[in-house]
C-alpha positions in Angstrom: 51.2 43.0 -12.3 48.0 43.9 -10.3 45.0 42.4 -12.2 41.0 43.1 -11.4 39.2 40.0 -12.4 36.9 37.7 -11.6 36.3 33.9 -12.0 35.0 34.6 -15.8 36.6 37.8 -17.1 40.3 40.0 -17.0 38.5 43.5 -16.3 41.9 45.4 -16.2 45.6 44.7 -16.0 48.0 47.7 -14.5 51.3 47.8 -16.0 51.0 51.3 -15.6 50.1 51.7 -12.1 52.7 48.9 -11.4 55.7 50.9 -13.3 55.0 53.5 -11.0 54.9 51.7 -7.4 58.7 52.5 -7.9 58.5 56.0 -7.8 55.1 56.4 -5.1 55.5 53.8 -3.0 51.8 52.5 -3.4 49.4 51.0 -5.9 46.1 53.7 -6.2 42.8 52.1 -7.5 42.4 53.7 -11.0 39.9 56.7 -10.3 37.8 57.1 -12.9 37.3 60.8 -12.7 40.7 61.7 -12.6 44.3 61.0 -14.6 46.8 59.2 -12.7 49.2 62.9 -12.5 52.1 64.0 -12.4 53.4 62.6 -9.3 53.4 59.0 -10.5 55.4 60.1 -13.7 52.6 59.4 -16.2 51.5 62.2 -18.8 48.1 63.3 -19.1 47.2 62.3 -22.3 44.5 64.2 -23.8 42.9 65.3 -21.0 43.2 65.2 -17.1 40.1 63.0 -16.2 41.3 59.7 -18.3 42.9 56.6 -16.4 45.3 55.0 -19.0 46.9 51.7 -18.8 49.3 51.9 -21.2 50.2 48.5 -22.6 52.7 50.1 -25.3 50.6 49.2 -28.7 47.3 50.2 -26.7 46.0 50.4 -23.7 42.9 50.0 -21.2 41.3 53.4 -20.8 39.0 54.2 -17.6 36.6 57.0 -17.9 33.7 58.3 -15.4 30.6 59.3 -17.0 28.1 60.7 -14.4 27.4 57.9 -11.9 29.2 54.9 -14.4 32.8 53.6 -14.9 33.6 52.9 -18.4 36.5 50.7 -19.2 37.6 50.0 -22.9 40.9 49.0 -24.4 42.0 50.3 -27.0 44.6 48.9 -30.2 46.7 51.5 -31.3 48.2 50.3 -34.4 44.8 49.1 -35.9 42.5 51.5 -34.1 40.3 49.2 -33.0 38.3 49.1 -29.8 38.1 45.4 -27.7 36.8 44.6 -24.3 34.0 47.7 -23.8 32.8 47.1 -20.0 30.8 49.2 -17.9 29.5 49.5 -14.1 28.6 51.7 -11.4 31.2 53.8 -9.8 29.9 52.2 -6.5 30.6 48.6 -8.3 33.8 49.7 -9.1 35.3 50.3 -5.9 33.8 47.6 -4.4 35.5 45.5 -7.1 38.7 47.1 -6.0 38.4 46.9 -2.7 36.9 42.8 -2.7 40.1 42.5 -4.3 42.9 44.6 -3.2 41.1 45.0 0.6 41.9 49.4 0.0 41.7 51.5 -2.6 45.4 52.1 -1.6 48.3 50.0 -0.9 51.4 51.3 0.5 53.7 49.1 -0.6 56.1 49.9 2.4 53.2 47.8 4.5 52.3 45.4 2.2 55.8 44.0 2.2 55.7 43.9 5.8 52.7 41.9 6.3 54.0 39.5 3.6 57.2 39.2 5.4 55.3 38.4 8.9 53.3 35.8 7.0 55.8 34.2 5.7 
């Protein structure tokens, strides 16, 4: 499962974004300012600007507001909200790309190179 961290704290898993590689072909950086669509086989749940990663019980939620990235996950049964983060939407990519390289990988090419390295 594709995991943004660093040496001190799990920022966000995927297990959404993963479950969908199947049907895309790539992993997409979670944009902030938009739902994941359609195409990847999520729903939109309540609106169409809301990243979830759904981890069945709950999930990791990632919102733009103006010029920050808000991530925040979210326990369904008990309602509760753990692990409120924020940055920069400039931050935020850079995160992604300092750990992914893009802010999309085509998994077609990915296997390729780890075949040739191999």
């Amino acid at each position: 499962m594709p995991v943004l961290q660093d040496e001190n704290h799990v920022f966000l898993l995927c297990p959404t974004s993963a479950e969908c590689v199947s049907r895309t072909g790539e992993l997409t950086m979670p944009t902030p300012y938009t739902g994941q669509g359609t195409r990847v086989g999520a729903g939109h749940y309540m609106n169409h600007d809301v990243w979830l990663e759904d981890y069945g019980d709950g999930g990791v939620y990632v919102i733009g507001l103006d010029e920050k990235v808000l991530l925040f996950y979210v326990d369904g049964p008990g309602d509760m909200i753990f692990n409120r983060w924020q940055c920069h939407k400039d931050q935020w990519e850079s995160m992604w790309l300092s750990a992914f390289g893009v802010t999309t990988i085509k998994i077609d090419k990915a296997a390729s190179s780890l075949s040739l390295e191999s």
